[in-house]
N, C-alpha and C positions, 0 to 999 in steps of 0.2 A: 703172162699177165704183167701188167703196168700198173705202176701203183706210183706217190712221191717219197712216201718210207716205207722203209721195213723194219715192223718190230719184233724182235726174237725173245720171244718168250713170255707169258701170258701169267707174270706175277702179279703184285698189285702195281711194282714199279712200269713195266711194259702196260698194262691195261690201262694205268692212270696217263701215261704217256698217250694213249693210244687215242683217251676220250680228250686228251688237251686237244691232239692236232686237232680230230673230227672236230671239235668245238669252232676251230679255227677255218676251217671248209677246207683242210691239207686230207687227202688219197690216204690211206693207210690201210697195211697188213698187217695182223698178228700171224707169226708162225711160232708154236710151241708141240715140240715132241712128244708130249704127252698126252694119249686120248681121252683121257678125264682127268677130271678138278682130283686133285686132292683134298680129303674130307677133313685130315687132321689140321683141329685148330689151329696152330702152330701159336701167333702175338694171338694172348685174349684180351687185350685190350688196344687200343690208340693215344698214342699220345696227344695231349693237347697241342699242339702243330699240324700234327695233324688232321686232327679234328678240325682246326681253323682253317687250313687248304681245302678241306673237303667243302666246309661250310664256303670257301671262296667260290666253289662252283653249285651249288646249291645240292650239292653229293648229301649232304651231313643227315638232313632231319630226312631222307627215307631210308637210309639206312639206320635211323633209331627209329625207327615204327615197328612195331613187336619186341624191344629191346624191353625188358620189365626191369620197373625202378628197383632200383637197389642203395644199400649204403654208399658214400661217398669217400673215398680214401685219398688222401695225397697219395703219388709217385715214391717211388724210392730209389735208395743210391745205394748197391750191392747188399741190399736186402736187409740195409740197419734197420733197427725198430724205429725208425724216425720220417713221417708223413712229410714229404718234399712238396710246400707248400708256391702254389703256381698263380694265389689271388692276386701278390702283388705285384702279377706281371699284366697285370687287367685287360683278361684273358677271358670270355663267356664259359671256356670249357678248362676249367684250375684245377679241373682232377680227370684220369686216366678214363677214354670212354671204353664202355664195354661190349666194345662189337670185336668178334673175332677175325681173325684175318682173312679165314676161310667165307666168313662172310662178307667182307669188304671185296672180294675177290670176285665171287659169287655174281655182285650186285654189278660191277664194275662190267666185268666179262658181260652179263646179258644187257645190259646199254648198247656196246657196242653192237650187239646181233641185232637186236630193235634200231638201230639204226642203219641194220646192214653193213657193216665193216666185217672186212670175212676175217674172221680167227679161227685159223686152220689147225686143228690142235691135230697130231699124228705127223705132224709135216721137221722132221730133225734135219739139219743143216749138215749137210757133208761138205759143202765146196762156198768158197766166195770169191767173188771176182771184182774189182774195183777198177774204176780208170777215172779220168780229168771229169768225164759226163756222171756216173749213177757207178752201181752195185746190183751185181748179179747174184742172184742165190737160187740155185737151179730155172724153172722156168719164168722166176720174177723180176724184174728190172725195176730198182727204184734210183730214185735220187742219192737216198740217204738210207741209210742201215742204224739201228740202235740198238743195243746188244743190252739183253735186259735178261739173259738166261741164267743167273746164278752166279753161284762161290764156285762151281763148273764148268764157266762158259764153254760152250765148245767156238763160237763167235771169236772168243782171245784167243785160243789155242790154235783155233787153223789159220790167224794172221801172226799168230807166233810174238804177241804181246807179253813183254814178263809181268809176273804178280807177282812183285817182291815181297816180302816180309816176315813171317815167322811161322815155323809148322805150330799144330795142335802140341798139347801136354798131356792133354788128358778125354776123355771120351765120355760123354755120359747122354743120355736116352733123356727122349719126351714121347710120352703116351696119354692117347684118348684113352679111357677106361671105363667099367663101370664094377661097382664093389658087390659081392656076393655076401657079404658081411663085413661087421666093420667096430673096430674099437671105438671107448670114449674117445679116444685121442684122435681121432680123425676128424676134422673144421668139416663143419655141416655149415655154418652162415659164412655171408663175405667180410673180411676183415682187413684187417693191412696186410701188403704181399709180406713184409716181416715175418707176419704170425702162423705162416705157411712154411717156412723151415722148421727141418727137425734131422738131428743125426741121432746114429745108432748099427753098433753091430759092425762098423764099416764103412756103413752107407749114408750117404746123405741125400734127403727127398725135400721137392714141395709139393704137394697137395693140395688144388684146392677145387671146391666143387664148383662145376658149370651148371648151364643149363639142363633141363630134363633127365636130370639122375646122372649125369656124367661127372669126371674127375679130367681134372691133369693133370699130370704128375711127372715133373721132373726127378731123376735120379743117377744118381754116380757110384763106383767105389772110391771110395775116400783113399783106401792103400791096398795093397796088390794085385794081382794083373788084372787089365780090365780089357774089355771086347774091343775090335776094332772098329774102325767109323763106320766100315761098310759091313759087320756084321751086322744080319737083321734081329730085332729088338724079338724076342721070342714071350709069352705069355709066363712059362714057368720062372725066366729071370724078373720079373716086373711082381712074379707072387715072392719072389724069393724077398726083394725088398721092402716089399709094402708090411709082410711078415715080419722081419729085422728089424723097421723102426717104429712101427703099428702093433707088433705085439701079434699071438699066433690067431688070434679071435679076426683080424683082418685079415680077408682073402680076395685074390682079383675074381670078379664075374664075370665081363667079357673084354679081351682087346680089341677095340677099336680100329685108332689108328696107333701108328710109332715109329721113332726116326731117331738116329744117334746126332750128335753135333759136338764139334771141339771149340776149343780157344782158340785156334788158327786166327794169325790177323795177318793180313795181306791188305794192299792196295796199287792201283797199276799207278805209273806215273802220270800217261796225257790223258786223260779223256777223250780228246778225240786223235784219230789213226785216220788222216784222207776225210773220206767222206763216212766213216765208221764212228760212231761215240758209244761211250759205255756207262751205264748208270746200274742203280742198285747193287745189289752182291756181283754183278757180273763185274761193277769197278772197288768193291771195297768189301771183306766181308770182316768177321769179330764174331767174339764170344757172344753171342743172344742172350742178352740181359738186360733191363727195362725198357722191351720193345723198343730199342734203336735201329732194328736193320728197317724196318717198316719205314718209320719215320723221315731217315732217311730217303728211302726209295722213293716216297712219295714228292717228297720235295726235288730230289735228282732230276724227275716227270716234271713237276711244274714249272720250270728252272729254265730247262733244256724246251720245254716244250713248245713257248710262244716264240721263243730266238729260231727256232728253228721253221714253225709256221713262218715268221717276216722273211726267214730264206727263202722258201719257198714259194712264198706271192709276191718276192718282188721287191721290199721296200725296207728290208731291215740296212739298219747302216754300218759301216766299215767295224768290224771286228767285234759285232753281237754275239755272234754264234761262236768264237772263242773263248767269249767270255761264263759259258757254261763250265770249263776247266777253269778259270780265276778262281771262281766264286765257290764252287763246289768241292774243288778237291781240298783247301783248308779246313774244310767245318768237316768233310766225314775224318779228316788226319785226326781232329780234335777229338770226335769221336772213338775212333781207335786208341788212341793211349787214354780215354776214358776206360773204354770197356777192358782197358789189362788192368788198370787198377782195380776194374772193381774185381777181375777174376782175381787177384793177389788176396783181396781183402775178403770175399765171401768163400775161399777155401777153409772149412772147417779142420783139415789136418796144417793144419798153423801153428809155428814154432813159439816161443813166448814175445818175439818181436811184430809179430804180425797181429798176436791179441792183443796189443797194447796198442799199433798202429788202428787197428778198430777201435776199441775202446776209444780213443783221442778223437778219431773220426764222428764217431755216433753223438760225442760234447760238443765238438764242432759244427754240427750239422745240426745242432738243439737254439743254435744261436744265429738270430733274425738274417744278417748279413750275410752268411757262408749259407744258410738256406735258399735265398733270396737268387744268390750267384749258380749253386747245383740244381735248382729245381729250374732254371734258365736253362742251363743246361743240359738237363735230362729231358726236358720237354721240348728241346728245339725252340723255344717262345724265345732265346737271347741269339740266334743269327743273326746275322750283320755281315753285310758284304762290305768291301773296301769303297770308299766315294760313295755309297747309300746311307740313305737316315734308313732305322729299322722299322721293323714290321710296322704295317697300318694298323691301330688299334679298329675293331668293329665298334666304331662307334652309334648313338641312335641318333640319326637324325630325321627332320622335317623337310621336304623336299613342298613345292606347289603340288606335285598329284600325292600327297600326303605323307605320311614317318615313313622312314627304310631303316636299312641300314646298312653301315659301308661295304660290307660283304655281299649284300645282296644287287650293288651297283658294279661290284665286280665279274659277274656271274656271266658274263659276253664271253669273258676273257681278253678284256680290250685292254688297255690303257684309260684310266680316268685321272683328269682333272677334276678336284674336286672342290670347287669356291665357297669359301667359309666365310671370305666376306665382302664387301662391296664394291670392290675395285674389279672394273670389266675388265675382260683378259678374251680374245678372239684365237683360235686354235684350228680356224679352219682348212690351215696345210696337212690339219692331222686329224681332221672329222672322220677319215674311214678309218682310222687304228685307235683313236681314243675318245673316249666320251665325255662328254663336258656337264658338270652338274652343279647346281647352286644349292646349297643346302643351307638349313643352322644347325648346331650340335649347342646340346647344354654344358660341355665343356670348354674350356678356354682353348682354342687350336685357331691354326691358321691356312691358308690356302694351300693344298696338298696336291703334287702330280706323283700318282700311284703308277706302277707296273704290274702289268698281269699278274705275277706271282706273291702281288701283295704286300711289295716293300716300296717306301718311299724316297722317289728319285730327285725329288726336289719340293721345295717349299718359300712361300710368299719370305721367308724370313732371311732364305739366301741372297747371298750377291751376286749370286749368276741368274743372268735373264732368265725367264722361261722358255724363251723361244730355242736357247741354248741348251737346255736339258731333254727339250722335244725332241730336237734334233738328233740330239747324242744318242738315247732311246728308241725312239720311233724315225729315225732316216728323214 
């Protein structure tokens, strides 16, 4: 088979990968060794960055069709009781959305079938073969490879890539469930994720309830020995705990699903090896704590995904497609020594220097500025590559065939010039990769040229030509 990439692994970061190139008219394969989805939740939510890439391809509003409304909560930063307020990042979506990842995955994966892209699930990679032309992986020949298989690549390991950085400390379990009975103390409505910790006995859980009668529930031992990563999560340890901090009146009713996870942080140094690049956990993994692995991944896809289409058709210009390791490998680093502090900070067997480092933190974080800066941060809504102005706000505008808005003119996944005001500007060396649109917005802004992935590469206010920014972007 012949294909122009090959994607290894059918997460949200491979699958969202997978629907850029298609978007893009680029051949792709999904190969993932696993013959079904797996059902467990894992992120129950999105983050706002998220949320805004999706909505950049018009992914966002079907996958909230059957989502039922619910409370609104700020984000959080290692579980303080303090709502990480994301409006003054003027953002549509300023609070966590609540699509599961298993549904994000779900919705992603059956796109690509409805459009016929084969995603061969049972297909595990033993060998790779690379030269100056493509990439062999058993009977498929592609151009490019993209290793989208996990904190496990097998992808890095058989090119024999290091993942440096830190083993795990500690081990602790996430399960689907559902409760056969159940104390006062168990959250029946949606609250702040804060108000979902609770220790006890040892143990420390969160709790909280999902859709149709279900729970998830995070849990660890706080002190002495605890199971290995790859022991399997068993039903009577998950009653042991819910029992220890729920009191003996809570019992589990059935398990679902469950899966152990550490603080391991690692990250490979290049992103791309030849014609091989690496995105999501397969380049970076961390403690899972306020849906960062997702976030990431999905931006890794939208990043990589249209430099690598211009590869592909021909027309991207001199060091595009390197520029996927520029841009990406600082924000997930940032990432990483996020997620150890927060692991330092939300251990509840903490000596008296660490509750006082929370404590300091939770005042800190009460105060407009230092909220303003972590809730940028935990949302992805404060990226910024080096030489780009940031993200495009979605703003509304009136266009001659009537209101849109910015996100909705990016939905090609082209390139848009967007003219905000009356000074003509011709772009016809770059009519097939970017679209040109005249709009007004009721805000005060100026004439913007957007990049697929919905940062801005240039504006009426710089001193460099436009024709110079095209160029540099779009070849």
């Amino acid at each position: 088979m012949k294909t122009e990439v090959i994607v290894v692994g059918a997460g949200p970061t491979g699958l969202m990968l997978a629907n850029e190139l298609t978007l893009a008219g680029v051949p792709v394969v999904v190969l993932e060794k696993q013959r079904t989805r797996s059902k467990q939740s894992r992120a129950g939510a999105l983050q706002p960055r998220t949320a805004e890439v999706l909505d950049l391809r018009g992914l966002l509003d079907p996958l909230l069709d059957g989502v039922p409304p619910g409370a609104e909560f700020g984000g959080h930063f290692a579980g303080l009781p303090v709502e990480l307020d994301c409006r003054p990042w003027h953002t549509r979506h300023p609070y966590p959305v609540r699509i599961p990842q298993a549904k994000l995955e779900a919705f992603l994966e059956q796109r690509l079938v409805d459009q016929g892209v084969p995603v061969l699930r049972g297909s595990e990679v033993s060998a790779i073969e690379q030269d100056s032309d493509g990439v062999t992986v058993g009977d498929i020949r592609g151009s490019y490879l993209v290793a989208c298989d996990g904190g496990h690549s097998t992808v890095r390991k058989l090119l024999g890539v290091p993942f440096p950085g830190t083993a795990g400390t500690m081990s602790s379990a996430v399960a689907d469930l559902t409760l056969a009975s159940r104390s006062d103390t168990v959250p029946s409505t949606s609250e702040h994720f804060s108000r979902y910790f609770k220790s006890a006995d040892g143990y420390m859980t969160i709790l909280h309830p999902m859709e149709g009668g279900l729970y998830r529930m995070i849990f660890g031992k706080v002190t002495g020995e605890r199971p290995d990563r790859e022991t399997p999560v068993t039903a009577a340890e998950v009653d042991e705990a819910l029992q220890a901090v729920y009191g003996p009146e809570t019992r589990l009713g059935e398990l679902r699903e469950a899966s152990r996870f550490s603080d391991a942080t690692r990250q490979v140094e290049r992103y791309r090896e030849g014609r091989v690049f690496f995105a999501g956990d397969a380049a970076h993994i961390h403690l899972p704590i306020g849906g960062q692995g997702v976030n990431l991944g999905i931006q890794d896809a939208v990043n990589l995904g249209w430099k690598l289409a211009a590869t592909v058709n021909g027309w991207a210009p001199e060091g595009l497609l390197d520029s996927y390791h520029t841009e990406r490998h600082p924000v997930a680093a940032r990432v990483l020594r996020t997620t150890r502090a927060q692991g330092m900070i939300v251990n509840p067997d903490q000596n008296e220097g660490v509750a006082a480092v929370r404590d300091m933190f939770t005042e800190l974080l009460q105060l407009p500025e230092t909220n303003y800066y972590v809730s940028g941060l935990m949302s992805g809504l404060d990226t910024q590559y080096a030489g780009l102005g940031p993200r495009v706000i979605d703003l509304d505008l009136t266009t001659l065939d009537g209101p849109t808005r910015v996100s909705q003119l990016l939905q090609s996944g082209r390139g848009l010039l967007l003219s905000l005001d009356d000074t003509p500007r011709s772009i016809d060396r770059w009519s097939d990769r970017v679209d040109h649109v005249t709009a007004k917005a009721d805000d005060d802004t100026t004439t913007v040229l957007i990049r697929p992935d919905g940062y801005i590469a240039w504006s009426a206010t710089d001193d460099e030509p436009l024709d110079a920014a095209l160029t540099r972007w779009f070849g």
